[in-house]
VOPAGU-2260 file (C-alpha; in pm, 1 decimal, decimal comma):
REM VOPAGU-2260
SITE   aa  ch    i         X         Y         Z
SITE  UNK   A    0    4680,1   -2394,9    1745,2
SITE  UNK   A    1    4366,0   -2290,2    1769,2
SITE  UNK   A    2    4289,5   -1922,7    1904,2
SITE  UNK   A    3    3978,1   -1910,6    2161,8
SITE  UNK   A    4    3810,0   -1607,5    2304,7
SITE  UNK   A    5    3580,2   -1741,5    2585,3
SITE  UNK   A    6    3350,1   -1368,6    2510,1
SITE  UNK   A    7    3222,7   -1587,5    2249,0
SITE  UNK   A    8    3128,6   -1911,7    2377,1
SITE  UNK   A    9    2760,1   -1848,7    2343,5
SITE  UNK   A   10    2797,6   -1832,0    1983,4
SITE  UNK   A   11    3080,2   -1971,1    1835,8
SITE  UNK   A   12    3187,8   -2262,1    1670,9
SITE  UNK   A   13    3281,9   -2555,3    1865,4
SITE  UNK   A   14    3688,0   -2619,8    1877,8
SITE  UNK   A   15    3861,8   -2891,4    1764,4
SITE  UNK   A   16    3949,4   -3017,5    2125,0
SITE  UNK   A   17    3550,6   -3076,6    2159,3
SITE  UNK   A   18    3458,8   -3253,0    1850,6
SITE  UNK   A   19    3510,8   -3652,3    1986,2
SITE  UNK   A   20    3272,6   -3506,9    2321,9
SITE  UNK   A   21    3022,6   -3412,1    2128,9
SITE  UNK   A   22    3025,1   -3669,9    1820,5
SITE  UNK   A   23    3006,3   -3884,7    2098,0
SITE  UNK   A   24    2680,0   -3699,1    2251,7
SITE  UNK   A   25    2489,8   -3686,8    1853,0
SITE  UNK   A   26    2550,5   -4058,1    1847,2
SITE  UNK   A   27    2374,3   -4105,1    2188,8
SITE  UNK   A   28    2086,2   -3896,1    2084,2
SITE  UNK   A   29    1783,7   -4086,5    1925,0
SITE  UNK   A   30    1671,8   -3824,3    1771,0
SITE  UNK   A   31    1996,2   -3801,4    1561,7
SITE  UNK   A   32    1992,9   -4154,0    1478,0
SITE  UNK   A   33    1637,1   -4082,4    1347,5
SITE  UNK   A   34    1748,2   -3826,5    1121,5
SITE  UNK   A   35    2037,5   -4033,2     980,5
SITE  UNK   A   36    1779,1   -4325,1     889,9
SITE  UNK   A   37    1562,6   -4052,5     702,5
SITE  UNK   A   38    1827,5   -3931,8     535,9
SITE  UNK   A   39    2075,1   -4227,2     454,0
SITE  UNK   A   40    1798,8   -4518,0     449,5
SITE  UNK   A   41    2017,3   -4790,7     358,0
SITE  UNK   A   42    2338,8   -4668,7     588,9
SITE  UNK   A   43    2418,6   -4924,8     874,0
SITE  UNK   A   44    2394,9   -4734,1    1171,3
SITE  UNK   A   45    2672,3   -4965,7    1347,7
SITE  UNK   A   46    2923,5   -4916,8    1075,6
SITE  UNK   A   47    2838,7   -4553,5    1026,8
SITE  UNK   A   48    2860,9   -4489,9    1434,8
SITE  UNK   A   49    3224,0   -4626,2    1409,5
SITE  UNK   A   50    3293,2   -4451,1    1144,9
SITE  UNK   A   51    3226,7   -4125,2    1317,4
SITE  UNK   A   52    3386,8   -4200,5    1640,3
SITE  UNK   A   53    3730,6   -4211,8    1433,5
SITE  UNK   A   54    3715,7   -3816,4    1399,7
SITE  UNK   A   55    3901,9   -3636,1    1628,4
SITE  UNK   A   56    3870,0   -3253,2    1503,5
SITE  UNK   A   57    3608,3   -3040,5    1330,9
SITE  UNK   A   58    3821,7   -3100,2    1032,4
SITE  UNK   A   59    3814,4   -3425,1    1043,6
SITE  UNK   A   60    3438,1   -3410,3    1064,5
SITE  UNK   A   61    3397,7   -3170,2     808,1
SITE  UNK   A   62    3635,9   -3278,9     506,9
SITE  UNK   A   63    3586,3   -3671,6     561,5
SITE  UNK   A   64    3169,2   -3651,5     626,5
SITE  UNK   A   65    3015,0   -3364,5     571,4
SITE  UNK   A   66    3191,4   -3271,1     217,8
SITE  UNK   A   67    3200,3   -3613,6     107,3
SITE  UNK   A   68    2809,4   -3718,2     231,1
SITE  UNK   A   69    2642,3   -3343,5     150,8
SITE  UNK   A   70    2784,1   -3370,0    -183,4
SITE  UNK   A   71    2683,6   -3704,2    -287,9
SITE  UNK   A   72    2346,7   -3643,0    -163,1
SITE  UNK   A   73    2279,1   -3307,2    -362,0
SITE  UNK   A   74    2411,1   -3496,3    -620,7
SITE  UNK   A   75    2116,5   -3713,3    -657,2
SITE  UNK   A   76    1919,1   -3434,3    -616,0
SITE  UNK   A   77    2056,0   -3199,2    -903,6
SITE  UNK   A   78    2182,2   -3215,7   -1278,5
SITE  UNK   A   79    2511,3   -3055,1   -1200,3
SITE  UNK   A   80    2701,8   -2811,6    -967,2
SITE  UNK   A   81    2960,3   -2567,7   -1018,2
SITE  UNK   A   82    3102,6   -2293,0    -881,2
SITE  UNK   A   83    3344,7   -2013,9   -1029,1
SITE  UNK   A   84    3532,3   -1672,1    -951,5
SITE  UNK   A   85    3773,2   -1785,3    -750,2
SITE  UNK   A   86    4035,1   -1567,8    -960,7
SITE  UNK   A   87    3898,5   -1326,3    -699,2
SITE  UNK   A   88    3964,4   -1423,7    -384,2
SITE  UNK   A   89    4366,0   -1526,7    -228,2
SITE  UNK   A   90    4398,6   -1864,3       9,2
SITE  UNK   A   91    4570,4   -1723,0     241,7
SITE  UNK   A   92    4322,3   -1414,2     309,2
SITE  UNK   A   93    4000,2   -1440,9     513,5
SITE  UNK   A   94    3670,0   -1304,6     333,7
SITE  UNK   A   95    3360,9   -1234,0     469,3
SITE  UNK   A   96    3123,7   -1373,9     181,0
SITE  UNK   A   97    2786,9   -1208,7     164,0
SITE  UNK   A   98    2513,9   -1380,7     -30,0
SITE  UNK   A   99    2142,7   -1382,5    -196,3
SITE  UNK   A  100    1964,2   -1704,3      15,5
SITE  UNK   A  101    1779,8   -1929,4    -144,2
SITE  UNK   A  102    1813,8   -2272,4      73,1
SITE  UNK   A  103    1800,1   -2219,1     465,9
SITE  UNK   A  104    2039,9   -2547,4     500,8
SITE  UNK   A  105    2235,4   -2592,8     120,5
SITE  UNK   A  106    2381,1   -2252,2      39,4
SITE  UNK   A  107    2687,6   -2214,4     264,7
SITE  UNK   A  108    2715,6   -2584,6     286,5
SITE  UNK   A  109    2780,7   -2615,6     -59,1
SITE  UNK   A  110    2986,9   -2285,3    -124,7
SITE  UNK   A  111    3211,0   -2432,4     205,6
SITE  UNK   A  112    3223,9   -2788,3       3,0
SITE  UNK   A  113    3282,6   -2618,1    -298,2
SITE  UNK   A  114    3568,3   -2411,3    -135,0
SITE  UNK   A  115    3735,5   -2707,6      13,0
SITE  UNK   A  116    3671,9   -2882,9    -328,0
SITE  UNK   A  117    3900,8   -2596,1    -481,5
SITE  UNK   A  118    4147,0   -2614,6    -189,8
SITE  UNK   A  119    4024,7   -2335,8      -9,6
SITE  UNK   A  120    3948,9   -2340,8     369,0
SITE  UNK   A  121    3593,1   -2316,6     441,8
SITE  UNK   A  122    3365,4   -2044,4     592,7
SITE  UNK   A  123    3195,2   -2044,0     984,9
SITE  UNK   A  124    2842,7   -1999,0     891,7
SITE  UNK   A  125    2598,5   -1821,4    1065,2
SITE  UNK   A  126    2317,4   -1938,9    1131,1
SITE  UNK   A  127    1973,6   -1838,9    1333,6
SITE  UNK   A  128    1917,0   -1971,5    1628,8
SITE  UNK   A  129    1533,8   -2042,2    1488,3
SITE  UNK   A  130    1643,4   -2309,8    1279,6
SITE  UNK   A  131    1809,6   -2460,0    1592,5
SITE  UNK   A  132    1499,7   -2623,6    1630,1
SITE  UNK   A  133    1700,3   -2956,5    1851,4
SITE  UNK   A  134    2033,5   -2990,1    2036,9
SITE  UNK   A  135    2152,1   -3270,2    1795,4
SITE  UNK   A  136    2139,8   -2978,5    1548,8
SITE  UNK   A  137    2290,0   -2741,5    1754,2
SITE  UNK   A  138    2576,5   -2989,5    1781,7
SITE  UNK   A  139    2546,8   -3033,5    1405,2
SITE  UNK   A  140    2595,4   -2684,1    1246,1
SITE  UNK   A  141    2825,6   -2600,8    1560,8
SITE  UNK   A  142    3054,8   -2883,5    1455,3
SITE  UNK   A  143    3028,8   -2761,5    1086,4
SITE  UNK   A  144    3190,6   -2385,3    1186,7
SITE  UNK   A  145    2860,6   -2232,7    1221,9
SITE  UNK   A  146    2796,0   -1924,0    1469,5
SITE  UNK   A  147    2473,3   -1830,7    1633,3
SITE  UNK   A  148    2267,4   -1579,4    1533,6
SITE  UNK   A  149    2038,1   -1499,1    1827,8
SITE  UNK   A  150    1730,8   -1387,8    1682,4
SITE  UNK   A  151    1418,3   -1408,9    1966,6
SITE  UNK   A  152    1570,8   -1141,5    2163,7
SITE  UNK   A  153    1361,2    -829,9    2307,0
SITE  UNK   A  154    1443,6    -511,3    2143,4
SITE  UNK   A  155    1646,3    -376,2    2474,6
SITE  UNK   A  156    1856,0    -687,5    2427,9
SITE  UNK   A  157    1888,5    -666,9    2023,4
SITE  UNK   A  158    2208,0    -380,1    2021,0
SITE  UNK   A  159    2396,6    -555,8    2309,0
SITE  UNK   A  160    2313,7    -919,1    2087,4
SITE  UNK   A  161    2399,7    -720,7    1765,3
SITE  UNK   A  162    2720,8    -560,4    1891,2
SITE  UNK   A  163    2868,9    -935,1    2022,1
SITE  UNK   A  164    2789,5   -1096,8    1654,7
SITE  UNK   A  165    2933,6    -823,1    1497,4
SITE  UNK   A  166    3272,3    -815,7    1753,6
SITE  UNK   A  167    3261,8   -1199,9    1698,1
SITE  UNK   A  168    3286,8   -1198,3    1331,0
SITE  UNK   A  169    3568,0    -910,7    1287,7
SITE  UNK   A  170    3772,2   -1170,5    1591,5
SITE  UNK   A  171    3707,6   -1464,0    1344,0
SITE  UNK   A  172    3808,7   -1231,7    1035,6
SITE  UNK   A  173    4115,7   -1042,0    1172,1
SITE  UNK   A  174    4236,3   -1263,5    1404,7
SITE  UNK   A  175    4139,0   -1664,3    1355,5
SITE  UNK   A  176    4206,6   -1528,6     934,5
SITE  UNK   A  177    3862,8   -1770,7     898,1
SITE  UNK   A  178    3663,5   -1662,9     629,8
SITE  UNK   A  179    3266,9   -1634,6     717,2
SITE  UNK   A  180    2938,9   -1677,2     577,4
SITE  UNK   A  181    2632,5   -1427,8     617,9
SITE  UNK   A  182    2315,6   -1423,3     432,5
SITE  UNK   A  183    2287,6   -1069,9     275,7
SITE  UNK   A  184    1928,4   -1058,2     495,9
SITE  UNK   A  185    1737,1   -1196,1     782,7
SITE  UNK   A  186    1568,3   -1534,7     628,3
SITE  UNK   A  187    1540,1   -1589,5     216,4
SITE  UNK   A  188    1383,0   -1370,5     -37,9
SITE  UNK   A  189    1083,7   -1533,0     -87,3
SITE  UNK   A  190    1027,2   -1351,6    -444,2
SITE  UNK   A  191    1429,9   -1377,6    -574,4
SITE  UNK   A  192    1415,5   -1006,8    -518,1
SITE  UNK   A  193    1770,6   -1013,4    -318,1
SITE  UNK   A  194    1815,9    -672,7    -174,3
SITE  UNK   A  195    2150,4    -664,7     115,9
SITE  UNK   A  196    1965,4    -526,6     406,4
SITE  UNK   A  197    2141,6    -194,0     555,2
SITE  UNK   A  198    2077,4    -373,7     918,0
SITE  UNK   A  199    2269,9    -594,6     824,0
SITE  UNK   A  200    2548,2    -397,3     736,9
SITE  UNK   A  201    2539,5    -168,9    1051,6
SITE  UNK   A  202    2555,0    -497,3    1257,7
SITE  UNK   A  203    2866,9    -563,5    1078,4
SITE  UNK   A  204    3055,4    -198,3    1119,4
SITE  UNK   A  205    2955,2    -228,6    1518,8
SITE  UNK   A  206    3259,6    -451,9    1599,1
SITE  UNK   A  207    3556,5    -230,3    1512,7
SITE  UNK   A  208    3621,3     153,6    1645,6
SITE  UNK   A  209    3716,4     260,8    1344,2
SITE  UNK   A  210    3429,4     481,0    1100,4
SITE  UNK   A  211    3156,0     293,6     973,3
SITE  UNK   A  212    3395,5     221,5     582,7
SITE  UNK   A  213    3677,3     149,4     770,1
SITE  UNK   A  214    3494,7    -118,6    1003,9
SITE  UNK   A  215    3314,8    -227,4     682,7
SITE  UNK   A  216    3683,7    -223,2     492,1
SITE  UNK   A  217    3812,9    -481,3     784,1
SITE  UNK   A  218    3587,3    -764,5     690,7
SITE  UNK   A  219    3707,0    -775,7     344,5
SITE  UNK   A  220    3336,5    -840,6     230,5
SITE  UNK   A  221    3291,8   -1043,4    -115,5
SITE  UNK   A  222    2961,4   -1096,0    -274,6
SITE  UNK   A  223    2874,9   -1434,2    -333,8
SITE  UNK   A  224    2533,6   -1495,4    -605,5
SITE  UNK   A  225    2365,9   -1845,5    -562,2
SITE  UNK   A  226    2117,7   -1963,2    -868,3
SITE  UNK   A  227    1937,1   -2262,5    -880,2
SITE  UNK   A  228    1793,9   -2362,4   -1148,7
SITE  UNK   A  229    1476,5   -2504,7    -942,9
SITE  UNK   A  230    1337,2   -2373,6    -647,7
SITE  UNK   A  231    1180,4   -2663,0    -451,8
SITE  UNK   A  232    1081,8   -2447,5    -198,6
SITE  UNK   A  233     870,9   -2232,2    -437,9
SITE  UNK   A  234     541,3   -2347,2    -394,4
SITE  UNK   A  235     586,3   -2321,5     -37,1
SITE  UNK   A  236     688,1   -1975,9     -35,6
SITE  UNK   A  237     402,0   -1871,5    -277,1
SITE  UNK   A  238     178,1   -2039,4     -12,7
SITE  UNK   A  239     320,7   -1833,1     230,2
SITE  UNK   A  240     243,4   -1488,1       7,4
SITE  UNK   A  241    -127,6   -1623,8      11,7
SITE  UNK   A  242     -79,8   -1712,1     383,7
SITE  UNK   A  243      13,4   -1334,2     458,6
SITE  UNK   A  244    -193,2   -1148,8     175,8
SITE  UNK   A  245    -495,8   -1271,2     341,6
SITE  UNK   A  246    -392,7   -1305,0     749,2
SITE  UNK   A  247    -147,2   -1007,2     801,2
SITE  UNK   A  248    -100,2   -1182,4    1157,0
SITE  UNK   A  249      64,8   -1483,2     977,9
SITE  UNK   A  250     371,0   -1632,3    1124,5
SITE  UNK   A  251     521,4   -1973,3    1050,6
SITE  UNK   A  252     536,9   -2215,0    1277,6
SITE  UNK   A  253     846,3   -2473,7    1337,3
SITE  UNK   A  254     683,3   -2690,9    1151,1
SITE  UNK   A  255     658,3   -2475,7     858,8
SITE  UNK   A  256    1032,0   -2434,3     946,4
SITE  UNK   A  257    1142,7   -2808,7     961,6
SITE  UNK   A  258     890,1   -2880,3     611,1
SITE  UNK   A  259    1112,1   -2594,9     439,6
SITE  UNK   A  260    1430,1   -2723,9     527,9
SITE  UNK   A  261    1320,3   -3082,8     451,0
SITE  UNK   A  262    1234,6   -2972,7      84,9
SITE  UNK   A  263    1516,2   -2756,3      38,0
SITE  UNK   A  264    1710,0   -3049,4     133,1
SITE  UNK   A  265    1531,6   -3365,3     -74,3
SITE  UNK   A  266    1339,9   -3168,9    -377,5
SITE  UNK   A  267    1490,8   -3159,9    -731,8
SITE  UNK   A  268    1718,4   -2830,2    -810,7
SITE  UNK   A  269    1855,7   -2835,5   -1171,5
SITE  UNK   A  270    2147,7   -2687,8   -1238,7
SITE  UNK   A  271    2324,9   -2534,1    -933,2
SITE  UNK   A  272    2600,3   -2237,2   -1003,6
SITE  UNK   A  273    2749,9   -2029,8    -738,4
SITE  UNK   A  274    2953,3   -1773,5    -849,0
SITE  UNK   A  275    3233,5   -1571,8    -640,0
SITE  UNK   A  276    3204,7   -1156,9    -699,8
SITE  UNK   A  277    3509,6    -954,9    -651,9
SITE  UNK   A  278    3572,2    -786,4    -303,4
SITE  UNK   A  279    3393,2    -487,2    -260,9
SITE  UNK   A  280    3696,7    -303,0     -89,4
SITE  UNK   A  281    3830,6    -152,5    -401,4
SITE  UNK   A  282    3513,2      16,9    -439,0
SITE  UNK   A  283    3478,5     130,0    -105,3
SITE  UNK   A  284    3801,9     363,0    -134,8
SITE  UNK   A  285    3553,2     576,1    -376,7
SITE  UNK   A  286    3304,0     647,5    -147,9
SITE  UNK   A  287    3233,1    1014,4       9,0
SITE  UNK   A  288    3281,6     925,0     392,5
SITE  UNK   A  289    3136,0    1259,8     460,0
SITE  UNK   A  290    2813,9    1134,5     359,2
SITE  UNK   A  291    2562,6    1069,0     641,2
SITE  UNK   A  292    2550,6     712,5     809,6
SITE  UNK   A  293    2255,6     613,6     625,9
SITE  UNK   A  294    2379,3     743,8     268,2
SITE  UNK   A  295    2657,3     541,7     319,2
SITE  UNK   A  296    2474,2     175,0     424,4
SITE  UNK   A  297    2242,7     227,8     102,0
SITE  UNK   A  298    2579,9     258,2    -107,0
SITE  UNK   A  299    2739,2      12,0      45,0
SITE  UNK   A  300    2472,6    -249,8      15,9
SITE  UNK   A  301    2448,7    -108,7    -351,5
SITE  UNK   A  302    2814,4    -223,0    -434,7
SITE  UNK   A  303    2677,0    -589,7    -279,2
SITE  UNK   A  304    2387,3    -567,6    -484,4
SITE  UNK   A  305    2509,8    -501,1    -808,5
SITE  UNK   A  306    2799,1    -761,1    -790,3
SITE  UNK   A  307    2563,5   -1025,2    -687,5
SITE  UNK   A  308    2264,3    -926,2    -985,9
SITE  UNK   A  309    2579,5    -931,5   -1210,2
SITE  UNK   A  310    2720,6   -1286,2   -1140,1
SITE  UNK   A  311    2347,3   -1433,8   -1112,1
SITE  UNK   A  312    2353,0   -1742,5   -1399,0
SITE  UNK   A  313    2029,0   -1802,5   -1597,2
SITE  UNK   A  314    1820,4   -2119,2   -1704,8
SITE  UNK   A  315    1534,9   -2120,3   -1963,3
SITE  UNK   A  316    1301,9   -2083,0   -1668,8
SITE  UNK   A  317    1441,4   -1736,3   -1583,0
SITE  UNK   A  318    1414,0   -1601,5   -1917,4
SITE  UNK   A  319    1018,0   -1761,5   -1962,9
SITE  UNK   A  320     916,6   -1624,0   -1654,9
SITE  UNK   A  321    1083,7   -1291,5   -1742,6
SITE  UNK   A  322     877,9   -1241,9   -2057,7
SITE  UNK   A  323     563,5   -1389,6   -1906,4
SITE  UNK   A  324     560,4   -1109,0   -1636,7
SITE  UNK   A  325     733,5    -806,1   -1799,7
SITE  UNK   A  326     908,6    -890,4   -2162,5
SITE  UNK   A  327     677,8   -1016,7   -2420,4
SITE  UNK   A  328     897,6   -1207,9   -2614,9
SITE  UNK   A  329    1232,9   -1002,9   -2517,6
SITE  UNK   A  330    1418,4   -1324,7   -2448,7
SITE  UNK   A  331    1245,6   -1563,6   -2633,0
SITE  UNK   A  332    1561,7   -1687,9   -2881,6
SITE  UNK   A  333    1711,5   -1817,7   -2509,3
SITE  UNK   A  334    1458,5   -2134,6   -2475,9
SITE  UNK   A  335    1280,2   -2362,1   -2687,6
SITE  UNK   A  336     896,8   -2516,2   -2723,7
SITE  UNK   A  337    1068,3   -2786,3   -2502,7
SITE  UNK   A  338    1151,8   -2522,5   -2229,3
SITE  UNK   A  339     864,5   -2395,5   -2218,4
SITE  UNK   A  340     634,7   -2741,6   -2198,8
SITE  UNK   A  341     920,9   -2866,1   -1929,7
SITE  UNK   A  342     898,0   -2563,4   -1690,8
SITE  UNK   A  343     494,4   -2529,8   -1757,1
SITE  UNK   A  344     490,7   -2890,0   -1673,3
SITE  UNK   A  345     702,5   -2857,4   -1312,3
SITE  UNK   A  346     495,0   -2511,8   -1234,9
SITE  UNK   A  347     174,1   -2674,5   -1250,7
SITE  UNK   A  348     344,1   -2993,5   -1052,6
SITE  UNK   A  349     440,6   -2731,8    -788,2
SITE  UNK   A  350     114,9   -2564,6    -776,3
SITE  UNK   A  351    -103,6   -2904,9    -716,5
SITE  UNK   A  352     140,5   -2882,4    -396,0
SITE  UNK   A  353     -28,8   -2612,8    -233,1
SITE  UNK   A  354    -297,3   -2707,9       2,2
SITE  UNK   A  355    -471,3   -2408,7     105,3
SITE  UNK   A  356    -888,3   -2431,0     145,3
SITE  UNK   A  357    -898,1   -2113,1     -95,3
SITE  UNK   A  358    -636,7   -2139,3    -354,2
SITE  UNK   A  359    -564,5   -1795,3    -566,9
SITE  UNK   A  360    -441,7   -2015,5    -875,0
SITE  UNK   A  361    -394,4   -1640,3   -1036,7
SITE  UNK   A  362    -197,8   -1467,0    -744,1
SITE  UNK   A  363      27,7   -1790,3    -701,8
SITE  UNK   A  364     136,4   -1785,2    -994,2
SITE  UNK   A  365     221,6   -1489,3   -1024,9
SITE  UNK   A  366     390,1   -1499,0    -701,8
SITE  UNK   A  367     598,4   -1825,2    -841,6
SITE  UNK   A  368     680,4   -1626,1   -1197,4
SITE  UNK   A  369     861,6   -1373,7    -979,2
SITE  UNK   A  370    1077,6   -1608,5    -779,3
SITE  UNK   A  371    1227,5   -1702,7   -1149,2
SITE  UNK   A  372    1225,5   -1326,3   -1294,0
SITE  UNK   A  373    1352,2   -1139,8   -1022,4
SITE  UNK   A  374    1684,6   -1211,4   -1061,4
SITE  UNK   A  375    1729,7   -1136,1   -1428,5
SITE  UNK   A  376    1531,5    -826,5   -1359,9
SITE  UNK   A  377    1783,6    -751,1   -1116,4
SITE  UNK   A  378    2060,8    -818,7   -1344,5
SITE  UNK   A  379    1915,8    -586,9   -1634,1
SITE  UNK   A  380    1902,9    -314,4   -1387,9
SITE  UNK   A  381    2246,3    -307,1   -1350,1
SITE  UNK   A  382    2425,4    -444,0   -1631,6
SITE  UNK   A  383    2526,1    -100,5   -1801,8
């Protein structure tokens, strides 16, 4: 039996007893039956309607469509995908899995298909109400165990919106026992320099009484590092440096949004590897709680930091981009002449993509070397 909290309607997932209601509203939406036909062009939407209509729980709806469908799709769009570490975490314990983000919709999806793959249980997501962008998706992520993040909110409204996620996530923790998903930021890294914001943190300590290590101790936080081995995203996000470097006003608009998602989702990726850290309790029994508040978030987001840089895996395009910004040829035995004629190859593919009046062919460049250095730099900074 399920166990429901109405504090948390505004946010939670949807329950099981909901699922045929609102399967039943996405396949009366025409927008959603848009989106299918993009996506699956040569599904019949008669037989696939049917098909849905059969599942009765978000379980149902998870493990028989979105595992099977998400997975065959990235598929097609990758050269393999595997995921390890899961000598560190126990199936009958709930985690709260902090991450680097490097695709707004493919990240947790994966890591929860990957999970279930492994027969684990999979993670609520959260997920920002800015990418909510239509109610079919609402309904969507909602009936995938994703949580709202409200993000629009006025700063008066922020700690009372702040304190709820966080109260919402230790309920789902300590007493559903369902694991969760949280990026380790607000939005991705645009540069691959993943640092665990200490907001992020202090949102998470809000929803227990206990000190700030002992709140942080309750979620049973495990470090979770994503690498891709291609970044289709990455000549957007260099466009966006531009964007910003020369209008500090810049903000991206929903379409920038929906484009970001929709190349995340279709554009080539390599080799995908997701790795599982080790909980970062264990650790946390060493740290001074005497320390001041702050002290403590920077260490604590440290211990994140360092398991992610230290579980990152590498491709030939990491270690050329390394040595074309910072090593020389410090990594050069790790790739080939091939390598390097394949990945100069997709960069300059990926910079034709950028369609701004005023290119800076230098500056983006540059800007797209660092999304594939960062996170061995990262790693090297820690590795001792």
């Amino acid at each position: 039996m399920e166990i429901k909290n109405p504090e948390f309607d505004d946010i939670r997932p949807y329950y099981d007893d909901e699922a045929p209601e609102v399967i039943n509203r996405l396949l009366e939406n025409p927008e959603f039956k848009r989106a299918v036909g993009f996506i699956f062009p040569d599904r019949n939407w008669e037989k696939f309607k049917a098909r849905l209509q059969t599942y009765q729980t978000r379980h149902d709806f998870q493990h028989l469509f979105i595992k099977e469908e998400v997975y065959k799709f990235v598929g097609k769009m990758s050269a393999s995908i595997e995921c390890s570490g899961f000598e560190n975490i126990e199936k009958e314990k709930a985690f709260t899995y902090i991450s680097n983000h490097r695709d707004i919709i493919l990240d947790a999806s994966l890591l929860c298909i990957l999970l279930a793959y492994y027969g684990y249980d999979t993670a609520e997501i959260a997920i920002g109400d800015n990418l909510l962008l239509h109610s079919w998706i609402e309904d969507i992520v909602r009936l995938n165990k994703s949580f709202i993040v409200k993000r629009g909110v006025s700063i008066r409204q922020m700690l009372e919106v702040s304190k709820h996620l966080s109260r919402y996530i230790h309920f789902a923790v300590l007493e559903k026992n369902e694991s969760v998903w949280i990026a380790q930021r607000e939005g991705r890294a645009k540069d691959s320099n993943d640092r665990t914001q200490e907001s992020l943190l202090k949102m998470l300590a809000m929803g227990s009484d206990k000190d700030l290590v002992g709140s942080i101790e309750e979620l049973n936080i495990t470090p979770v590092s994503f690498s891709y081995e291609y970044d289709p995203c990455d000549y957007l996000k260099a466009k966006e440096f531009q964007q910003k470097r020369d209008d500090p006003e810049f903000k991206k608009s929903q379409r920038d949004d929906l484009l970001n998602m929709e190349t995340g989702l279709f554009g080539y990726k390599g080799h995908i590897r997701f790795r599982i850290g080790r909980p970062i309790n264990p650790f946390l029994r060493d740290c001074d709680r005497t320390l001041g508040k702050n002290e403590l978030l920077t260490k604590i987001a440290g211990l994140i930091d360092r398991e992610i840089f230290l579980n990152y895996r590498f491709f030939p395009g990491n270690y050329i981009a390394y040595d074309r910004l910072w090593g020389g040829n410090l990594f050069v035995e790790n790739y080939t002449n091939n390598d390097i004629a394949v990945f100069d190859a997709y960069f300059q593919k990926q910079l034709q993509k950028i369609d701004l009046p005023d290119k800076d062919l230098p500056f983006l460049e540059e800007k797209m070397l660092e999304m594939y250095a960062y996170p061995l730099k990262n790693y090297l900074s820690v590795k001792e």
